[in-house]
N, CA, C and O atoms as a GROMACS GRO file, in nm:
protein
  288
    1UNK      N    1   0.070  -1.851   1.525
    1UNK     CA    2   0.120  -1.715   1.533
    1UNK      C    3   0.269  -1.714   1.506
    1UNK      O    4   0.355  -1.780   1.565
    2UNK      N    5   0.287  -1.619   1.394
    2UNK     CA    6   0.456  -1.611   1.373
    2UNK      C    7   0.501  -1.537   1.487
    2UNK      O    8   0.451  -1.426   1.500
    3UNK      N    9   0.570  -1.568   1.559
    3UNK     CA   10   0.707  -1.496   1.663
    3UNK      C   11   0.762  -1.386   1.603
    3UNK      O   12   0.776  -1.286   1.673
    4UNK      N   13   0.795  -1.385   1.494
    4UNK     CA   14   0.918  -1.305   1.410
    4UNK      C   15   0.834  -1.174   1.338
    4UNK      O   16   0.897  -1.091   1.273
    5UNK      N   17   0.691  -1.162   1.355
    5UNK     CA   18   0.588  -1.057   1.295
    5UNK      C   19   0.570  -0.956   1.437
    5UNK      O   20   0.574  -0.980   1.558
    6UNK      N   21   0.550  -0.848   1.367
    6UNK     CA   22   0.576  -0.768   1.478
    6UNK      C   23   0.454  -0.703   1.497
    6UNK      O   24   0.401  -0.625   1.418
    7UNK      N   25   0.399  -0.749   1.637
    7UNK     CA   26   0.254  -0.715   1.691
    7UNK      C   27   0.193  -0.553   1.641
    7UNK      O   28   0.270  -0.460   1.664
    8UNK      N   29   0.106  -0.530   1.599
    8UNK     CA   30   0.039  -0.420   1.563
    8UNK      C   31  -0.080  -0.411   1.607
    8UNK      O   32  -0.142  -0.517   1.621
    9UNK      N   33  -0.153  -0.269   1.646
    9UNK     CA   34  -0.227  -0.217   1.743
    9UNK      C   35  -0.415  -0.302   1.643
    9UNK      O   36  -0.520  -0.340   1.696
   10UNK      N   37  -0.389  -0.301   1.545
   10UNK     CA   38  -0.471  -0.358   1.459
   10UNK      C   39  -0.516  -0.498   1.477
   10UNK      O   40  -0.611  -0.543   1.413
   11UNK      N   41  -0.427  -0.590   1.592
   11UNK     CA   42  -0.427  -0.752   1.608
   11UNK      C   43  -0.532  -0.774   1.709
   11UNK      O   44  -0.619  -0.860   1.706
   12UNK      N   45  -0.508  -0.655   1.829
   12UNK     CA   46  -0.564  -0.655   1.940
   12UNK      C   47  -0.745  -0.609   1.928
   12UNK      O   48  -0.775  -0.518   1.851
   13UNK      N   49  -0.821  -0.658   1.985
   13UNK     CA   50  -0.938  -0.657   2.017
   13UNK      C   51  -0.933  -0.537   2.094
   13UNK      O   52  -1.016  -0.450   2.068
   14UNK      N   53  -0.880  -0.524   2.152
   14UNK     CA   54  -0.913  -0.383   2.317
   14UNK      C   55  -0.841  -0.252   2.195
   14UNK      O   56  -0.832  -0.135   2.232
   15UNK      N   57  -0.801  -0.291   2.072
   15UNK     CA   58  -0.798  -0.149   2.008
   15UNK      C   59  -0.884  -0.088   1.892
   15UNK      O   60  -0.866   0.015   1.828
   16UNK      N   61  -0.973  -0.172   1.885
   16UNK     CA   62  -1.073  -0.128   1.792
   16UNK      C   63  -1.229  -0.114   1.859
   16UNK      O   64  -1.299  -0.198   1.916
   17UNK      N   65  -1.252   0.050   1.822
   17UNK     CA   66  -1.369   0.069   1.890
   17UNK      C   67  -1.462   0.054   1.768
   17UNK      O   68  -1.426   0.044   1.651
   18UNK      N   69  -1.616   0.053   1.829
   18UNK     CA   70  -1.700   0.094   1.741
   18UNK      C   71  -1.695   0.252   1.682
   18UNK      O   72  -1.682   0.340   1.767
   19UNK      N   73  -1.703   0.281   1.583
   19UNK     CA   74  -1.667   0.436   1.485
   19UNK      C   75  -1.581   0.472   1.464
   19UNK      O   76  -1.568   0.580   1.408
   20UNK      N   77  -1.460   0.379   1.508
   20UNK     CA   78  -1.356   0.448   1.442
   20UNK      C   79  -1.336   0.434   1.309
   20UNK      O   80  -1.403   0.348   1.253
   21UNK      N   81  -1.229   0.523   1.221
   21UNK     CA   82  -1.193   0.467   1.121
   21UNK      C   83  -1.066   0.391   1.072
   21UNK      O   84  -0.948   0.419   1.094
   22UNK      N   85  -1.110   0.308   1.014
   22UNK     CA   86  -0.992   0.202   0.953
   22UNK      C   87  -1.020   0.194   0.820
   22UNK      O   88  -1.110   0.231   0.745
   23UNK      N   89  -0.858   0.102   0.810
   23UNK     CA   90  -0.855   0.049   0.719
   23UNK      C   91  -0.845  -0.128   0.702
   23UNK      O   92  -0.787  -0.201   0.783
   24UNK      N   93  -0.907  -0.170   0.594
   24UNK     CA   94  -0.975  -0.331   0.626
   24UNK      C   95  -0.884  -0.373   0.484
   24UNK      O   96  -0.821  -0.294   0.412
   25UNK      N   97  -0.896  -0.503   0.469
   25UNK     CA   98  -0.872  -0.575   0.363
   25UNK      C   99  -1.007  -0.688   0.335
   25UNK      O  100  -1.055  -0.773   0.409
   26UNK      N  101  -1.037  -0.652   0.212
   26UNK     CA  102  -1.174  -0.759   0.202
   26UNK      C  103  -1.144  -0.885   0.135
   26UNK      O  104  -1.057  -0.891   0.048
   27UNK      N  105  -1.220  -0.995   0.177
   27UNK     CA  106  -1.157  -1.120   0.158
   27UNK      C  107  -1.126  -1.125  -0.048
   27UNK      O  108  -1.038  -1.191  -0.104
   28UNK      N  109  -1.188  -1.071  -0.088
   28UNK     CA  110  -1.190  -1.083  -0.234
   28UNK      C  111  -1.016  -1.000  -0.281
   28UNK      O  112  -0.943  -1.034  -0.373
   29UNK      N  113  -0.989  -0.875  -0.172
   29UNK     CA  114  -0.852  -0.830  -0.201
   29UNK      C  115  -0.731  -0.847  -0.118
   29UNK      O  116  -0.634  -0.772  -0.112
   30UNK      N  117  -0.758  -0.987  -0.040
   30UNK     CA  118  -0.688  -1.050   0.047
   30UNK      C  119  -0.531  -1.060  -0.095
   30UNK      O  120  -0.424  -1.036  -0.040
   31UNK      N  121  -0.518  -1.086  -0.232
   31UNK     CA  122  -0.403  -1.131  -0.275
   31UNK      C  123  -0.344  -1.050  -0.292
   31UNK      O  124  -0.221  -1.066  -0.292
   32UNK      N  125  -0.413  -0.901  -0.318
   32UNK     CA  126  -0.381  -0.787  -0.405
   32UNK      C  127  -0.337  -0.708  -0.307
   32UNK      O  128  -0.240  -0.637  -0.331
   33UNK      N  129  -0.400  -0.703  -0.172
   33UNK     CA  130  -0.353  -0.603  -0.025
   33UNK      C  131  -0.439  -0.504  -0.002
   33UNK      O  132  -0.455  -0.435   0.099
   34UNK      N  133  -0.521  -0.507  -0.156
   34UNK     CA  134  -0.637  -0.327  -0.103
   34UNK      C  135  -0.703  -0.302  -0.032
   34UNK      O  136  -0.782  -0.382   0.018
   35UNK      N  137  -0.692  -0.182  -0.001
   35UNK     CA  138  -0.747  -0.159   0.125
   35UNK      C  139  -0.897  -0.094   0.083
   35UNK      O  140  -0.926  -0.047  -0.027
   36UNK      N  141  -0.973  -0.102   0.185
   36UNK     CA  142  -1.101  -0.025   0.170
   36UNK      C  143  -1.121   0.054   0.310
   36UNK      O  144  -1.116  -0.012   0.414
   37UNK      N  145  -1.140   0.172   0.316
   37UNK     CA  146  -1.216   0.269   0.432
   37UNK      C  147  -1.300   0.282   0.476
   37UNK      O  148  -1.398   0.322   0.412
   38UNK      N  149  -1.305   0.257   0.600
   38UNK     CA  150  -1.438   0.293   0.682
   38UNK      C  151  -1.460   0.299   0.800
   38UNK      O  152  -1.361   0.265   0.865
   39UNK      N  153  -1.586   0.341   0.890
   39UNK     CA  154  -1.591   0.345   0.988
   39UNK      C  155  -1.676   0.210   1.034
   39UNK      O  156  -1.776   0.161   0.980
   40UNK      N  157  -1.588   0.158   1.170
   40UNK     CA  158  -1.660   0.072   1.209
   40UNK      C  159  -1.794   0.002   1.305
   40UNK      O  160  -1.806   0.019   1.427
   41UNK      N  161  -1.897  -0.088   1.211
   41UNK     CA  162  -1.992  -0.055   1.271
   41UNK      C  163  -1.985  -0.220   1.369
   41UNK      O  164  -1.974  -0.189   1.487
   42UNK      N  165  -1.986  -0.296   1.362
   42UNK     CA  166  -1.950  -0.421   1.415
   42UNK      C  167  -1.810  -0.450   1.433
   42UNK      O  168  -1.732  -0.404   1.350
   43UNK      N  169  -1.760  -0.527   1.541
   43UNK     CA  170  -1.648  -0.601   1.539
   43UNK      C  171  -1.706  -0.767   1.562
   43UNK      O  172  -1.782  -0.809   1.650
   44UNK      N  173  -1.636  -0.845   1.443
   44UNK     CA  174  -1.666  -0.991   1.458
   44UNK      C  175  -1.611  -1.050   1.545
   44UNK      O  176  -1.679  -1.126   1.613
   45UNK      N  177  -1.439  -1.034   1.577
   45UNK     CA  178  -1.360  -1.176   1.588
   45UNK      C  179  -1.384  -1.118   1.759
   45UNK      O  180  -1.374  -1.010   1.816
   46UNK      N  181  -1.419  -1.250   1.798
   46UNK     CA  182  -1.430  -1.238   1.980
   46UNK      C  183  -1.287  -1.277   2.033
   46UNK      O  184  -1.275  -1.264   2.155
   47UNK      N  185  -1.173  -1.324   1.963
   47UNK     CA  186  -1.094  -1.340   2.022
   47UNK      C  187  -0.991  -1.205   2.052
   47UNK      O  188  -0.974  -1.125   1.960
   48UNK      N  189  -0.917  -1.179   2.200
   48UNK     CA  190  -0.846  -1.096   2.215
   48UNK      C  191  -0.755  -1.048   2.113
   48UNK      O  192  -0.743  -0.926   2.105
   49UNK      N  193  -0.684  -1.128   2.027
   49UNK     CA  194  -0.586  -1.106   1.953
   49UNK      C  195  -0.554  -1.217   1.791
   49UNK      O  196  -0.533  -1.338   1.786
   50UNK      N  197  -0.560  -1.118   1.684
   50UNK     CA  198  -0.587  -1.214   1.583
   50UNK      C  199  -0.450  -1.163   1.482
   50UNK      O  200  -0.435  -1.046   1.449
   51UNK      N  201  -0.357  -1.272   1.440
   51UNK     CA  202  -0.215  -1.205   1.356
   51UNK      C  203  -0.234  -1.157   1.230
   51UNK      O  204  -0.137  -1.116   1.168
   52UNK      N  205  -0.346  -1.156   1.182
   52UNK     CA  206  -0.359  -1.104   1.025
   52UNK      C  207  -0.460  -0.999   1.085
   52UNK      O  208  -0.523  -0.963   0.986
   53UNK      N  209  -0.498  -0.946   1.170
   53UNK     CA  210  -0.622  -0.850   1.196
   53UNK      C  211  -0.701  -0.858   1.245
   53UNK      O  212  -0.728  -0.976   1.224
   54UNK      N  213  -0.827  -0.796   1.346
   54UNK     CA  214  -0.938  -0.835   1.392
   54UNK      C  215  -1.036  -0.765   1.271
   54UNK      O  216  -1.033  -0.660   1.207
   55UNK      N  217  -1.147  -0.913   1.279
   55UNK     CA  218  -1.252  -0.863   1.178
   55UNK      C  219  -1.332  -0.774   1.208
   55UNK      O  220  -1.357  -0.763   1.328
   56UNK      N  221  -1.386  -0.700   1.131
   56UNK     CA  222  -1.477  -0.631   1.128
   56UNK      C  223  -1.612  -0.598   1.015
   56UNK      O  224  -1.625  -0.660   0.910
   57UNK      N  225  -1.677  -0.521   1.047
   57UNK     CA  226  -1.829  -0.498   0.946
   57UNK      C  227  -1.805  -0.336   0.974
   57UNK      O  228  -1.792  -0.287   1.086
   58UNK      N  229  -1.801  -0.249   0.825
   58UNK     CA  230  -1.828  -0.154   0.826
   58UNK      C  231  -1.898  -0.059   0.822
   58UNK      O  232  -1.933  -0.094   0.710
   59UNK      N  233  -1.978   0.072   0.845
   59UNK     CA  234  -2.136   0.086   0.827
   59UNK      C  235  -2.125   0.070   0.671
   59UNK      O  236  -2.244   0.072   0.638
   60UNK      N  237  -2.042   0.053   0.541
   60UNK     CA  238  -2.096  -0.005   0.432
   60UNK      C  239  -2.113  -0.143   0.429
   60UNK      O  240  -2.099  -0.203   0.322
   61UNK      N  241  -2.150  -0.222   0.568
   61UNK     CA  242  -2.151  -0.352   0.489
   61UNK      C  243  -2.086  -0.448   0.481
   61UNK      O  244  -2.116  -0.568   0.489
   62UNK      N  245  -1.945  -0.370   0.457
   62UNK     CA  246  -1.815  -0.494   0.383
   62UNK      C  247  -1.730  -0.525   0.478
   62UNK      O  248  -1.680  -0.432   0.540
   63UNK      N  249  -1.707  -0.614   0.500
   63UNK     CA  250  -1.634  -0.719   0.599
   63UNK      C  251  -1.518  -0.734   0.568
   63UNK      O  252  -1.490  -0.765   0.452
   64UNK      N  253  -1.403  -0.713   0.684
   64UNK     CA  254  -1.283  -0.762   0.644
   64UNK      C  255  -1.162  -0.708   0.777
   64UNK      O  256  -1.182  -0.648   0.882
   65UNK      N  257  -1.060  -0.752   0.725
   65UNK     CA  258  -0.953  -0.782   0.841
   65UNK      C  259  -0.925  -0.648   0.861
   65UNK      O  260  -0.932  -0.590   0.753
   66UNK      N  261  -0.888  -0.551   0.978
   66UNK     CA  262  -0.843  -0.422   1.029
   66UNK      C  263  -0.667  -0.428   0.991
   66UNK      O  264  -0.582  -0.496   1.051
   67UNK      N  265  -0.650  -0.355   0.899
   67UNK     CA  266  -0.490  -0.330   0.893
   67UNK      C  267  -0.406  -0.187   0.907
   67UNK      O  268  -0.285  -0.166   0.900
   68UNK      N  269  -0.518  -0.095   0.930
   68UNK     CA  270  -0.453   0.049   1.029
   68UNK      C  271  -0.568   0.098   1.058
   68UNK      O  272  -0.671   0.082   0.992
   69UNK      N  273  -0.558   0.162   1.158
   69UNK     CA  274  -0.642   0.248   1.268
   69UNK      C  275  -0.599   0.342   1.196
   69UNK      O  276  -0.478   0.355   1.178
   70UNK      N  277  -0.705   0.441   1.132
   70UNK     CA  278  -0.707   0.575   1.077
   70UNK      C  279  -0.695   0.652   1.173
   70UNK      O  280  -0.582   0.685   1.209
   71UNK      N  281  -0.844   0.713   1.257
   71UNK     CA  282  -0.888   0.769   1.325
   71UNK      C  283  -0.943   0.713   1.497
   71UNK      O  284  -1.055   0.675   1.531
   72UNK      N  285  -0.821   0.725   1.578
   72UNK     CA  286  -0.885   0.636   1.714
   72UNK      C  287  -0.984   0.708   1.762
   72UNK      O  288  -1.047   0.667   1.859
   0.00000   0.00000   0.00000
């Protein structure tokens, strides 16, 4: 974990519910940054707190790191 990155509500586990909407990064646009939308239907990562994002599964399907909370 970098020290010098500045914690966002997106890292934490206790801030992503099931249905909300976000925004994800999918591993294929991990270089590029794009984002994809959706609401969430799974959360993967069991750990409390993850520095690139907690994973998720969207009801489309597509998997990928949480990088803003649209809709809490």
């Amino acid at each position: 974990m970098n020290l010098n990155t500045p914690h966002t509500p997106n890292m934490f586990r206790v801030n992503i519910k099931l249905g909300m909407e976000v925004d994800i990064v999918l591993k294929k646009d991990q270089r590029t940054g794009k984002r994809t939308r959706g609401k969430v239907q799974w959360i993967l990562t069991s750990a409390p707190f993850h520095s690139r994002g907690i994973k998720v599964t969207l009801d489309t399907r597509q998997v990928g790191r949480v990088q803003e909370i649209i809709n809490p």
